[in-house]
C-alpha positions as CSV (number, residue, x, y, z in Angstrom):
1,X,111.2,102.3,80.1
2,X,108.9,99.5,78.3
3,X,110.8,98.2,75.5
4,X,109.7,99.1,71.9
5,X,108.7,95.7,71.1
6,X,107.0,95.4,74.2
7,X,105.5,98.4,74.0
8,X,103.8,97.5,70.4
9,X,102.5,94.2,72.1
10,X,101.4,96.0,74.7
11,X,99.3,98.6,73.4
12,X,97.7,96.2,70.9
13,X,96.6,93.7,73.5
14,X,95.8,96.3,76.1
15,X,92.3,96.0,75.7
16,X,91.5,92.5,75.6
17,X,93.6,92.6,78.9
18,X,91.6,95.6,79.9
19,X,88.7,94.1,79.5
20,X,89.1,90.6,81.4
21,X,91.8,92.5,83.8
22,X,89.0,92.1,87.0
23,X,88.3,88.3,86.0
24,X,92.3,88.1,86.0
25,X,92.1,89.6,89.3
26,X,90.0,87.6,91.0
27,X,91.3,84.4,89.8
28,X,94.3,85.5,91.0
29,X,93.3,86.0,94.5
30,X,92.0,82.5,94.5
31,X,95.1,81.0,93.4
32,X,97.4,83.0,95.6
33,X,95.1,82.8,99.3
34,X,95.0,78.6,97.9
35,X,98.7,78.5,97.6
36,X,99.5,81.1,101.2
37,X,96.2,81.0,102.9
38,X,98.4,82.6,106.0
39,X,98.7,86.0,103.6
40,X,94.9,86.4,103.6
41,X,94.4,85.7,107.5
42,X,97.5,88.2,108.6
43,X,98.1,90.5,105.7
44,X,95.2,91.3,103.0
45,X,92.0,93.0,104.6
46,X,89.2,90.0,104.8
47,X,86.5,93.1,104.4
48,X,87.8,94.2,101.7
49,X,88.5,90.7,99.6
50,X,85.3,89.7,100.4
51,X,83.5,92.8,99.0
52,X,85.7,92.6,96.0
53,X,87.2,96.2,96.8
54,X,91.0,94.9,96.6
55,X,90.3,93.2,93.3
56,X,89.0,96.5,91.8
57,X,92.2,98.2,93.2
58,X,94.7,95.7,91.7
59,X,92.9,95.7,88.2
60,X,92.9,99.3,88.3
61,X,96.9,99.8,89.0
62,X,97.7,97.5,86.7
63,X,96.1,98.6,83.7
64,X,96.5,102.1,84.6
65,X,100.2,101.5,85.1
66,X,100.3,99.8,81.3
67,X,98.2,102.6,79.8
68,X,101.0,104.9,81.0
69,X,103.7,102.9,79.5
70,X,102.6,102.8,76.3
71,X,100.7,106.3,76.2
72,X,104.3,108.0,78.2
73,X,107.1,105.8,77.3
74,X,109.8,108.1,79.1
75,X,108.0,108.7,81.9
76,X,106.7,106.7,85.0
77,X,103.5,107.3,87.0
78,X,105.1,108.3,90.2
79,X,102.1,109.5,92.0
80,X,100.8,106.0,91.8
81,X,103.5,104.1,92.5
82,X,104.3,106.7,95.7
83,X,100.8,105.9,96.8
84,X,100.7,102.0,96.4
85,X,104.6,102.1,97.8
86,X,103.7,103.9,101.1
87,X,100.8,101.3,101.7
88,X,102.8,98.4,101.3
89,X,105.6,99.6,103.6
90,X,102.9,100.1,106.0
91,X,102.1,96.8,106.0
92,X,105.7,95.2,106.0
93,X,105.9,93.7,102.4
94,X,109.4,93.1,101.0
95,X,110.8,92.2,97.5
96,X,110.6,88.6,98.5
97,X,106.7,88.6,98.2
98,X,107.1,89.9,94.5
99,X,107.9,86.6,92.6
100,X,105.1,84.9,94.7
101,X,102.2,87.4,93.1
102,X,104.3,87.0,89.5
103,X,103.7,83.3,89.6
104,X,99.9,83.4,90.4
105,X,99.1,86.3,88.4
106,X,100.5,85.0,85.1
107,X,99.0,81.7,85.9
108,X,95.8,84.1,86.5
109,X,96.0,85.8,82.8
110,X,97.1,82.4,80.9
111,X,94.1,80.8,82.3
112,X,91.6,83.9,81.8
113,X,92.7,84.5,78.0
114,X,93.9,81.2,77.4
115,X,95.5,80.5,73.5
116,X,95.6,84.4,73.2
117,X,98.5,84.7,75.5
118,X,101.0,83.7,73.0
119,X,105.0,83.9,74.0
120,X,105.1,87.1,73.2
121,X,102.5,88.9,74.8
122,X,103.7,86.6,78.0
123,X,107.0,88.2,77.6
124,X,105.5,91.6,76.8
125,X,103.2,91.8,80.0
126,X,106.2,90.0,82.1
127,X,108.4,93.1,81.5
128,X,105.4,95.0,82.3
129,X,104.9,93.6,85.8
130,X,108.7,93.8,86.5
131,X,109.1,97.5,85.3
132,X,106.0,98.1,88.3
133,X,107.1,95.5,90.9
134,X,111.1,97.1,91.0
135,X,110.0,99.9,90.7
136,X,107.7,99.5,94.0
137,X,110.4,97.3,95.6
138,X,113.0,100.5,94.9
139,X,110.5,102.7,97.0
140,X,109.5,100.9,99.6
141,X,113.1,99.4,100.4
142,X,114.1,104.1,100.0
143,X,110.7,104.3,102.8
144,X,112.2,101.4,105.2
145,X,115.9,103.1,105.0
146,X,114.3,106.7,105.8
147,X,112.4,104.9,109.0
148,X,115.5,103.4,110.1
149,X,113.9,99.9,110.0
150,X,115.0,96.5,108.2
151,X,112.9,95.7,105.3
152,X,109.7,94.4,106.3
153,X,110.3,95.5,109.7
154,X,108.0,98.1,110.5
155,X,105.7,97.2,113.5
156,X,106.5,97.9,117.3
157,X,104.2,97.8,120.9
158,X,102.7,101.1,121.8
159,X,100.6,101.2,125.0
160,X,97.2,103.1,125.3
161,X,97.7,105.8,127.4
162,X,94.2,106.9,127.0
163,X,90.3,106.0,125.5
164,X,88.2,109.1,124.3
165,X,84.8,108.3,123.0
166,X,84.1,111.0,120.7
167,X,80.8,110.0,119.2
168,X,78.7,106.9,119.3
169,X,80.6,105.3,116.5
170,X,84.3,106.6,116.6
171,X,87.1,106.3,119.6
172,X,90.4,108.0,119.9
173,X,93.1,105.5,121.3
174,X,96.5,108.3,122.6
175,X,99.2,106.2,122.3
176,X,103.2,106.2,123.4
177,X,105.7,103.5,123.0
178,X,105.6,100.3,125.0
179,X,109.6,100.6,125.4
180,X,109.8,104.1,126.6
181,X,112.2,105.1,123.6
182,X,111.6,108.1,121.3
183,X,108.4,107.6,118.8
184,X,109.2,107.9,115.3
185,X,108.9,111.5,113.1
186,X,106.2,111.8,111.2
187,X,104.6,114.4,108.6
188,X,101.0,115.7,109.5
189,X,99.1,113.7,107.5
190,X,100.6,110.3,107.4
191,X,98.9,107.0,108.7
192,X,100.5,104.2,110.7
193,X,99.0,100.4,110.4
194,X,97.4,98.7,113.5
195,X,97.7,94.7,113.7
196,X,95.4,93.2,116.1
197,X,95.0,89.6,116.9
198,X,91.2,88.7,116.3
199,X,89.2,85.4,118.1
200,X,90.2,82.9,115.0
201,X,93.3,83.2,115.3
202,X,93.9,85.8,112.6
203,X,96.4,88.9,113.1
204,X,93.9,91.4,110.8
205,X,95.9,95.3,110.1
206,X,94.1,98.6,109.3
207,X,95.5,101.7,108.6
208,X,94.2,105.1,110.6
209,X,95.5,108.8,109.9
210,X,97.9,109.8,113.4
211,X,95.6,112.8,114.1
212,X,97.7,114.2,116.7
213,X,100.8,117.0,115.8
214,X,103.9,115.7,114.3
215,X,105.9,116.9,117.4
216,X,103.9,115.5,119.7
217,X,105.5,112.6,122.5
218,X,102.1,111.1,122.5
219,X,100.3,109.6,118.9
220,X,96.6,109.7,118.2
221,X,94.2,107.7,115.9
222,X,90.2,108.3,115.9
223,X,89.0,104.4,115.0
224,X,85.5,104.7,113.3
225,X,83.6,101.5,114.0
226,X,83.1,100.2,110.7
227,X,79.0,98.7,110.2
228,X,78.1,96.3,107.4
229,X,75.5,97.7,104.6
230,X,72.1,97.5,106.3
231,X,70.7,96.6,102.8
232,X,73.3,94.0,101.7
233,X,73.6,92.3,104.8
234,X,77.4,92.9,105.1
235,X,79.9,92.0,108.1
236,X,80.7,94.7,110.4
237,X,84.4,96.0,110.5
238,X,86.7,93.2,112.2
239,X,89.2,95.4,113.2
240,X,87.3,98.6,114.1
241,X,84.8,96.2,116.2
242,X,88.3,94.5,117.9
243,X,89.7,97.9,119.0
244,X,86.2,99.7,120.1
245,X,85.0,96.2,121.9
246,X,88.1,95.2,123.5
247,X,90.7,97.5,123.6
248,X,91.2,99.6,127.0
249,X,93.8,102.0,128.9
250,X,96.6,100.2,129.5
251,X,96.5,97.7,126.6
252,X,99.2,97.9,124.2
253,X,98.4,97.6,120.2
254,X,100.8,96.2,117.8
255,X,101.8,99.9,115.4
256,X,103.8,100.1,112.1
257,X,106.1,103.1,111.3
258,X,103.9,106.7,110.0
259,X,103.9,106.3,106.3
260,X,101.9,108.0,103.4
261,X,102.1,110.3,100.6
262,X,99.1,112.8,101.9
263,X,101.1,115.5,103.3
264,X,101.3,119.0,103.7
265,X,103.9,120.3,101.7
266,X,106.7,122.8,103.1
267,X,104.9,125.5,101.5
268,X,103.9,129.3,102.5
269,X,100.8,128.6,99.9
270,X,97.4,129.2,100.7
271,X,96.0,125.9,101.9
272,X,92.6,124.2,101.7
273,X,92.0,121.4,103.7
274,X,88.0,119.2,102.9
275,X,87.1,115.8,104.6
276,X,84.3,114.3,104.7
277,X,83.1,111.5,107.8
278,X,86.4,110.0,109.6
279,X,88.7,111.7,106.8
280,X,89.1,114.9,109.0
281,X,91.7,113.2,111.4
282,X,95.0,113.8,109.1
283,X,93.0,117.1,108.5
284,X,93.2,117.8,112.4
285,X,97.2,116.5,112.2
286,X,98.0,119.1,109.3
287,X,96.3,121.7,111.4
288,X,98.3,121.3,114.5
289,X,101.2,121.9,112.1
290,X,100.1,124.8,110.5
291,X,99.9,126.4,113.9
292,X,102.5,125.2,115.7
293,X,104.8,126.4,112.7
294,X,103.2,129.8,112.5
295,X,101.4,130.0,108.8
296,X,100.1,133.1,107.7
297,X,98.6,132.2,104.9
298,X,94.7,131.8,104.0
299,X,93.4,128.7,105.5
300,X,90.5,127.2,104.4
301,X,89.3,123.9,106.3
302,X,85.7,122.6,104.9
303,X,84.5,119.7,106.2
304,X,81.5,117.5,105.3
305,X,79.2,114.8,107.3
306,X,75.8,113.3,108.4
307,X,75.0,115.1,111.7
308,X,77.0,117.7,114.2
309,X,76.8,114.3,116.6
310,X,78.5,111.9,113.7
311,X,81.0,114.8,113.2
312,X,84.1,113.5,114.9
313,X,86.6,116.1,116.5
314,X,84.0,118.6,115.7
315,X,85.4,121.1,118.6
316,X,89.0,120.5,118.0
317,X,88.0,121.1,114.3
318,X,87.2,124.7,115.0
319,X,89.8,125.3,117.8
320,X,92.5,124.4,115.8
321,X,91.3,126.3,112.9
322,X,91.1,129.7,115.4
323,X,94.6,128.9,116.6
324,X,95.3,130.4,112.5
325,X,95.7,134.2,112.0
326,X,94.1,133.5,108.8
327,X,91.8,130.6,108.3
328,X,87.9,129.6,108.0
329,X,85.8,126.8,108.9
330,X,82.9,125.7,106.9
331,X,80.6,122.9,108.1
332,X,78.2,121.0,105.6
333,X,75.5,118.2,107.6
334,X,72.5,115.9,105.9
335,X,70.8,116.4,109.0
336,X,70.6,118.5,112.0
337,X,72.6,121.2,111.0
338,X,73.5,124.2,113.5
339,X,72.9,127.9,113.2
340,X,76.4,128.9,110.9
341,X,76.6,125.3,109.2
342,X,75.0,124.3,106.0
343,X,72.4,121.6,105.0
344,X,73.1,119.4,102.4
345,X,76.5,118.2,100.5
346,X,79.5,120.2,100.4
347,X,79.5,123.5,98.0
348,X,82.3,124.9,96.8
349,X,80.2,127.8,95.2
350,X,80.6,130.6,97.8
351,X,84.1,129.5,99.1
352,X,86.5,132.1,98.2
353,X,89.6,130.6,96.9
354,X,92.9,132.4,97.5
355,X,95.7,132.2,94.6
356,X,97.8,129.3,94.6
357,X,95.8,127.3,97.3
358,X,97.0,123.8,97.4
359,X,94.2,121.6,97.9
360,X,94.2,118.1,100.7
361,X,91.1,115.9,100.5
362,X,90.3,113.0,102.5
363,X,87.0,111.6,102.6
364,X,84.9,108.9,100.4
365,X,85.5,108.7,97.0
366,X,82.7,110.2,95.5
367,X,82.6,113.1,97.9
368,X,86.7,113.7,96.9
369,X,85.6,113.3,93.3
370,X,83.2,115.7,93.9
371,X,85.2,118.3,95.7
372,X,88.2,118.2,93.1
373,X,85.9,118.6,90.0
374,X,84.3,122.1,91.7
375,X,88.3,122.8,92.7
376,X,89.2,122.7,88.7
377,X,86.1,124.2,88.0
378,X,87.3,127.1,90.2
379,X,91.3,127.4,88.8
380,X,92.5,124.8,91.1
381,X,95.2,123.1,88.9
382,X,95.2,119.6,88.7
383,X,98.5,119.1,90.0
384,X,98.0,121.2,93.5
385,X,94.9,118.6,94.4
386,X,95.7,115.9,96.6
387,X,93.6,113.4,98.3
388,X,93.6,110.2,100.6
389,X,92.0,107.2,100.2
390,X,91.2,105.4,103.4
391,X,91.5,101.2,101.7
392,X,91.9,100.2,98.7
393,X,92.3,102.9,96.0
394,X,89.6,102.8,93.5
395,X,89.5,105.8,92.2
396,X,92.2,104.8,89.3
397,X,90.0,101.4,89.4
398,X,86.4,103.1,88.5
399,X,88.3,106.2,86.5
């Protein structure tokens, strides 16, 4: 893939671009929201810019997309790209938006390491970003053809056929199309973007798991109403706040096509399915499946939260679960816990673990670190643990 000159340059500068990559990062944003200013208002998550979470996330693909050129040379790190790929089809980007992030992000690195960024390590860390960016543009362009949608093209009007308050902080919105025409296929897990038009002006998207079955004429997302650090001082969620404040039965929401790698493979495997907080809705989607297709094989579904009353979808949690011929339900709470729940943070100690289980996780990313450690601990391989990040993925960022 990376050329072996490049690949020399590369790994020798590697970590003095390692080390300034989250300085690069952020001078990048600055340049590139200065240049488009309309790309931070209507396409990158204000929340997460201004906590710095996207800056983490872009540092951490990078480098961790270098290190496997150099470390693999005849290999490419598919998961990641699949991941990053499914995201940005979610939110409409196209290969025209690639040559725009070049030009900032190389002026980003010549200013950070300045005389260091000779012509050749410029030309090294050029075919670097191109090897990622077609690579990415290949995918996503593969996702828009398998939706049926021009390139960029993904969002359509649904109407709110229903509102379901299901705790104090989290709201199911049932949706069907606006238009009255078939909704789109999707695979139990996936996530569709919402675009909402917020009081400045600025069309803000968010992406929530469809937590309703695959077959279903009707789509469901549970919105959990996103609060700012009490200790920091943060701004609450724009868009969360938006939908739970404003949106009613009857409105219609703007809805990308279902995209995302999380989902349940075509398997007759043994399955284990943990979430912590709001990750249990593609949990809930997987389980509808795994009913409605008839699997007979051990089910494990572990979940993890604050309270019983912060647990969202609690009941459908444990009907869907008894709707298996084979399958368990294991509830972990801080606080409050029930008689047949446990106290405290999710254990994996007394699970029993069938064979082959393939393992889904969705939940913050400690508690999935967490969870996926005690799975390897246990005999879990590596490659049969899969997890969902709901934002920006940090866990290549921080690993």
């Amino acid at each position: 893939m990376l050329s072996e000159k490049s690949t020399a340059t590369v790994r020798a500068t590697l970590p003095a671009v390692g080390a300034a990559i989250g300085d690069i990062a952020e001078l990048f944003y600055e340049k590139l929201f200065a240049a488009h200013p309309a790309l931070l208002r209507d396409l990158f998550n204000r929340g997460n810019q201004n906590a710095g979470l996207q800056k983490q996330a872009l540092a951490g693909s990078v480098a961790a997309f270098a290190t496997h050129l150099v470390a693999h040379p005849d290999t490419r790190p598919d998961v990641m790209l699949s991941r990053i790929a499914h995201k940005h089809a979610s939110l409409g980007v196209t290969r025209e938006q690639y040559p725009v992030v070049h030009r900032h992000l190389f002026e980003a690195i010549a200013e950070v390491l300045g005389d260091a960024v000779t012509p050749e390590v410029a030309e090294a860390w050029d075919e670097v970003y191109w090897l990622m960016a077609n690579a990415l543009i290949a995918l996503e362009e593969r996702l828009y053809a398998e939706q049926r949608v021009t390139a960029g093209d993904v969002w359509r009007e649904w109407t709110v056929a229903a509102r379901v308050e299901e705790t104090a902080d989290c709201t199911t919105f049932h949706l069907i199309p606006a238009d009255g025409a078939p909704a789109p296929a999707f695979r139990p897990g996936q996530y569709v973007s919402v675009q909402v038009e917020l009081p400045d002006g600025a069309r803000q998207i968010r992406q929530y798991s469809l937590s309703s079955a695959p077959g279903s004429p009707v789509r469901s997302i549970t919105v959990k109403r996103v609060h700012g650090p009490a200790a920091g001082g943060g701004p609450d969620g724009e868009v969360s706040g938006h939908l739970h404040a404003t949106v009613r039965t009857g409105d219609t929401l703007r809805v990308s096509a279902p995209y995302g790698d999380l989902v349940l493979r075509d398997s007759a495997a043994p399955v284990l399915l943990a979430s912590a907080g709001i990750g249990c809705t593609p949990m809930l989607s997987m389980l509808e499946h795994l009913a409605a297709t008839g699997h007979t094989a051990p089910v494990t579904v572990l979940h993890a939260d604050r309270t019983p009353a912060d647990h969202a979808l609690r009941a459908d949690h444990r009907a869907l679960t008894h709707k298996l011929p084979d399958a368990s339900a294991r509830f972990w709470y801080e606080a409050d816990a029930e008689p047949g729940d446990a106290t405290g943070l999710l254990d994996l100690e007394s699970v029993p673990l069938a064979p082959g289980t393939l393992a889904y996780l969705c939940g913050p990313l400690p508690f999935m670190r967490s969870v996926r450690a005690q799975l390897i601990a246990k005999g879990v391989p590596a490659a049969d643990v899969h997890y969902e990040v709901f934002g920006p993925d940090l866990w290549l960022a921080s690993a």
